[in-house]
Kinemage of the C-alpha trace (Angstrom):
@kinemage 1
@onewidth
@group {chain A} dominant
@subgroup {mainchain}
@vectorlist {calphas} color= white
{ca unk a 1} P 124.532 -42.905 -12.542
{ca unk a 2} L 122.313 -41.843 -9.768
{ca unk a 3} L 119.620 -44.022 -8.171
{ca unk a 4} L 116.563 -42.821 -7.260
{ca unk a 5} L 114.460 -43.354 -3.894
{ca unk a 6} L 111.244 -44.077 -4.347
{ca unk a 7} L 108.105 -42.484 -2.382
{ca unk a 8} L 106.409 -43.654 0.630
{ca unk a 9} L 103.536 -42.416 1.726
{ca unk a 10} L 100.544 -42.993 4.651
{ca unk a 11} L 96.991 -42.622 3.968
{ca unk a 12} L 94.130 -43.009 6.809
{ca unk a 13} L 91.522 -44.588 4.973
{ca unk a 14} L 87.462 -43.356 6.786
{ca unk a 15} L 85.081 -45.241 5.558
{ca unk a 16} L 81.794 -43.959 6.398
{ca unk a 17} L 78.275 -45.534 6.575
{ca unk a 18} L 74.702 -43.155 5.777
{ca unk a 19} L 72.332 -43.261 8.352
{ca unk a 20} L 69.681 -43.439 5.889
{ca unk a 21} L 69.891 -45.129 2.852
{ca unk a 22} L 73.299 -47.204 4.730
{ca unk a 23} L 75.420 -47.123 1.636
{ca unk a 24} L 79.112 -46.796 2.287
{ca unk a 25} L 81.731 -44.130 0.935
{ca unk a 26} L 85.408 -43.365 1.473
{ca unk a 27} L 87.503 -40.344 2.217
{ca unk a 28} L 91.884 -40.727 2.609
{ca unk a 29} L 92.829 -38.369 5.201
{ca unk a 30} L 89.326 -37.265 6.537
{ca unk a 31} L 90.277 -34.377 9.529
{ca unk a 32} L 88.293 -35.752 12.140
{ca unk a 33} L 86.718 -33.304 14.260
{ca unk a 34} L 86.730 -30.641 12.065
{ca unk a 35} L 82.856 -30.470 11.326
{ca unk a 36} L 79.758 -32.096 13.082
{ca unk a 37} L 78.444 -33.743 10.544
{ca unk a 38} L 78.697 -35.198 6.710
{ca unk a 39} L 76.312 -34.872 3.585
{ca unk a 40} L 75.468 -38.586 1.901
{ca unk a 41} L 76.810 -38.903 -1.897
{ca unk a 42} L 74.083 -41.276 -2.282
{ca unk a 43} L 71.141 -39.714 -1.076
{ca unk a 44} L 72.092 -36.154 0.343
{ca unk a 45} L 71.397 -37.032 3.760
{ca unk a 46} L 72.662 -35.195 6.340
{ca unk a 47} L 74.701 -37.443 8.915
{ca unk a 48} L 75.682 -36.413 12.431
{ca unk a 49} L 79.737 -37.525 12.819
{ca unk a 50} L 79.651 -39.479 16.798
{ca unk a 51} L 82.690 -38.372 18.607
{ca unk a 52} L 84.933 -40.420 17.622
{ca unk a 53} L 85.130 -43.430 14.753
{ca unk a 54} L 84.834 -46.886 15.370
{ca unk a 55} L 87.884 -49.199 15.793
{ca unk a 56} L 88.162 -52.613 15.303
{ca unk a 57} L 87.191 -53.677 18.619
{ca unk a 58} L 83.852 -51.791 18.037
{ca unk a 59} L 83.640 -53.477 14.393
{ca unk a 60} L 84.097 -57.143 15.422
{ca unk a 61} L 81.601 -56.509 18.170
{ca unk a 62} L 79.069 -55.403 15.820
{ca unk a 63} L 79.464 -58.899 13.710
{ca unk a 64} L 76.919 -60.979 14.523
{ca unk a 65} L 76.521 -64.553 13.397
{ca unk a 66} L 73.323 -65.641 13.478
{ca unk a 67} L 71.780 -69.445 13.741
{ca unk a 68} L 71.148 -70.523 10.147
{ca unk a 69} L 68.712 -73.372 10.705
{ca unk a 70} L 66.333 -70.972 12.687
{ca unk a 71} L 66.217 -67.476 11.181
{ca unk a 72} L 66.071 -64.334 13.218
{ca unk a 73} L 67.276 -65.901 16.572
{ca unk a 74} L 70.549 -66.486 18.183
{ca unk a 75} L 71.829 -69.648 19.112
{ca unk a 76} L 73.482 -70.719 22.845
{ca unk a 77} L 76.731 -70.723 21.442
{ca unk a 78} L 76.130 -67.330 19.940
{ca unk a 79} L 74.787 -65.973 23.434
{ca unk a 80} L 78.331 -66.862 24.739
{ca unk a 81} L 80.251 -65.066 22.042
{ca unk a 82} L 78.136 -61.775 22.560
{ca unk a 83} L 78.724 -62.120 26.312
{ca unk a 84} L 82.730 -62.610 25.755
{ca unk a 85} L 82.760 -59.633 22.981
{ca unk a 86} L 80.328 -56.926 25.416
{ca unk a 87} L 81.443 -58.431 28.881
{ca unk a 88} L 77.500 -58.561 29.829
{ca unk a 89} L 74.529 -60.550 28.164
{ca unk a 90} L 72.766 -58.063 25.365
{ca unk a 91} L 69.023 -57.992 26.591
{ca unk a 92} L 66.214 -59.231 24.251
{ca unk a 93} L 64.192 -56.588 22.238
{ca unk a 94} L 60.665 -57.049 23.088
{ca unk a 95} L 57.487 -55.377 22.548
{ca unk a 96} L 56.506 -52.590 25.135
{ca unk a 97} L 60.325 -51.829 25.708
{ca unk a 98} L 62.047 -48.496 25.099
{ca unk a 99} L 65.332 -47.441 23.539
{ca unk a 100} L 67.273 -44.108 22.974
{ca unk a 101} L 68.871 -43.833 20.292
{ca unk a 102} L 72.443 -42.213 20.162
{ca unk a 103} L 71.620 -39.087 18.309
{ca unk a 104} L 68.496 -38.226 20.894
{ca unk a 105} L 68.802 -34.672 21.903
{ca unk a 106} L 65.757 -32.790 23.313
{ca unk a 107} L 67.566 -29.822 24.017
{ca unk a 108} L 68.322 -29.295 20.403
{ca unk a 109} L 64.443 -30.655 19.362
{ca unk a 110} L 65.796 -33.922 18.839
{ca unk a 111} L 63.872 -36.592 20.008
{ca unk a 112} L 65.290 -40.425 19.191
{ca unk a 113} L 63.269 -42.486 22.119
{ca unk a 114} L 61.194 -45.686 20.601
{ca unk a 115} L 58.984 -47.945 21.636
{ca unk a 116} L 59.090 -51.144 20.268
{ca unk a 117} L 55.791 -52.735 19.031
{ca unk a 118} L 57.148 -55.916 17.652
{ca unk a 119} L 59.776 -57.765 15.958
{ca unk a 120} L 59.088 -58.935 12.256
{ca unk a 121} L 60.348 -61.650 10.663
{ca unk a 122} L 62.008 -62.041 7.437
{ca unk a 123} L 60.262 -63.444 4.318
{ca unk a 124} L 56.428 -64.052 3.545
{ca unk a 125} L 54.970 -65.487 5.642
{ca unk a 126} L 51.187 -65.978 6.266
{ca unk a 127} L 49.755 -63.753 3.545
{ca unk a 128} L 46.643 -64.428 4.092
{ca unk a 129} L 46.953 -62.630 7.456
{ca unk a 130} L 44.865 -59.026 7.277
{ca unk a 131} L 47.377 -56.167 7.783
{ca unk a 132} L 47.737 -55.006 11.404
{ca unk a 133} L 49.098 -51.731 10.859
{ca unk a 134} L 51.777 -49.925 8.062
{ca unk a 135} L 54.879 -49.501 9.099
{ca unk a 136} L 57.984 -46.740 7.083
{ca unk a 137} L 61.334 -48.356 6.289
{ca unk a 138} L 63.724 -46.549 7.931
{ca unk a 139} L 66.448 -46.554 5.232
{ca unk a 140} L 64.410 -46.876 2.076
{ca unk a 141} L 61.142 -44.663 2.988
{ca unk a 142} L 59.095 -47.862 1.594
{ca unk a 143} L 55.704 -48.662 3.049
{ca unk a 144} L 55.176 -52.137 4.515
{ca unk a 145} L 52.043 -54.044 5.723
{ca unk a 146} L 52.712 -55.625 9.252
{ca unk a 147} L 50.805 -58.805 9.028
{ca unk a 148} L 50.278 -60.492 12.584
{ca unk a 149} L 49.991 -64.548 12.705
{ca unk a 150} L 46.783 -63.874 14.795
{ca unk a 151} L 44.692 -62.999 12.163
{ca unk a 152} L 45.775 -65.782 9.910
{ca unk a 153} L 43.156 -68.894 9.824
{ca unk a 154} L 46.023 -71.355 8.986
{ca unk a 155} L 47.833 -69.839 12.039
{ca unk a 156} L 47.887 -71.845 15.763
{ca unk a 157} L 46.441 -69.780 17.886
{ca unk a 158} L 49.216 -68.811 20.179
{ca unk a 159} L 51.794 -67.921 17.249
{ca unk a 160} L 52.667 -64.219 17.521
{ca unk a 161} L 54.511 -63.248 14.724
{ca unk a 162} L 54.770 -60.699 12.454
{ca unk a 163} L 55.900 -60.534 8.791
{ca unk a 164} L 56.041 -57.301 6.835
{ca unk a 165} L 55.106 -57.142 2.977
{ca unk a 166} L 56.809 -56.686 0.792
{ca unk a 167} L 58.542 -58.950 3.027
{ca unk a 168} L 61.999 -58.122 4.962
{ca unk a 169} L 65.079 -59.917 4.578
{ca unk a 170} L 66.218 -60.064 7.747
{ca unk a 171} L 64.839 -59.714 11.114
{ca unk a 172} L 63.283 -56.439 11.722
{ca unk a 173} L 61.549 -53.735 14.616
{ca unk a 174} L 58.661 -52.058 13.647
{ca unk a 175} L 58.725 -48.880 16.675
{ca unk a 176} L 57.120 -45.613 17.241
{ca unk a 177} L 58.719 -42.662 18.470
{ca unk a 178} L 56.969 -41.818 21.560
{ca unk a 179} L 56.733 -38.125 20.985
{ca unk a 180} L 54.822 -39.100 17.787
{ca unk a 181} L 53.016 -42.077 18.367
{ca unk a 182} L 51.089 -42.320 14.652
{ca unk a 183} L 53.873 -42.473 12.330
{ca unk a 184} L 55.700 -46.539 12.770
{ca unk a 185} L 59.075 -47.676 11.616
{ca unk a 186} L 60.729 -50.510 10.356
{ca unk a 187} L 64.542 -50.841 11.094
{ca unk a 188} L 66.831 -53.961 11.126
{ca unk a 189} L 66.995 -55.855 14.405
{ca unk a 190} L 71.185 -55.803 14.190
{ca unk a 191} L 70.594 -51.838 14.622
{ca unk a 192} L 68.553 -51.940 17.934
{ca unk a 193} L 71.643 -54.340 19.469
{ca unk a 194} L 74.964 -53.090 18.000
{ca unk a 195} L 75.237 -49.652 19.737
{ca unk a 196} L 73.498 -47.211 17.889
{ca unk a 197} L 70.618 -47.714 21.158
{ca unk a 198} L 70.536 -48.171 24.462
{ca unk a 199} L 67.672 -49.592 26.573
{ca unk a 200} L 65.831 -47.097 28.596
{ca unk a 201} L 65.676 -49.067 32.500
């Protein structure tokens, strides 16, 4: 009676992440480097593939916990972990400041440099502020009224934030590019500090 061996095999599992719509697919075995970029199966975005993928160094860098009992800032103690995980305190985004983000190109007409106009916070807010300005979602292409504090009656007069509505869930920028200075965006906060930018000094 003969025995047989069973089969081992290795598969390299790439996940991969849309830059657009941020929904996730898999391919086993993906040969990196072999094209420049990847169509979404979502949305049928086109993606540009970075050099190389992230490891898990990169990954555990980019999870950030954030203090629960005040939404959309960081506590001390998570100050310290981002300083252990990056070796140097991430800067704060502020208004007026301006970042590059990795796929910026001019040479090839692609121009990724923003300038932020102000953080929004998540949920409603003071809706009986008048909107400041309109503002695109970066991943869904939905409109959304930036309503400042200032213009609310029920607000102090030296609070300066911002909601969106419909409202956010999480902490967001609303930037400009500065090539094109009428069109404003909305993206997550987490994508302006886990390495997809870099502040221009």
């Amino acid at each position: 009676m003969s025995i047989l061996t069973m089969k081992v095999s290795i598969e390299h599992l790439y996940h991969f992440s849309c830059d657009r719509c941020q929904k996730w697919w898999s391919i086993g075995d993906f040969p990196w480097g072999s094209q420049s970029s990847l169509w979404c199966p979502w949305c049928g975005h086109e993606n540009e593939l970075p050099e190389q993928p992230l490891n898990s160094k990169d990954i555990a860098a980019q999870q950030i916990v954030v203090d629960k009992n005040k939404p959309g800032s960081f506590s001390l103690g998570d100050l310290k972990e981002l300083r252990h995980r990056w070796g140097v305190d991430k800067p704060p985004v502020v208004p007026g400041q301006i970042y590059r983000h990795h796929k910026h190109d001019p040479a090839a007409d692609k121009w990724h440099e923003y300038e932020v106009i102000c953080l929004v916070d998540a949920g409603p807010g003071l809706q009986d502020s008048p909107a400041y300005f309109t503002a695109v979602h970066a991943s869904t292409q939905h409109w959304h009224d930036i309503l400042p504090a200032t213009g609310s009656p029920t607000a102090t007069s030296d609070d300066t934030r911002h909601w969106a509505f419909p409202e956010v869930d999480e902490r967001h920028v609303a930037y400009r590019n500065t090539q094109r200075s009428e069109e404003v965006w909305l993206r997550p906060l987490n994508e302006f500090i886990d390495g997809r930018f870099t502040l221009v000094p």
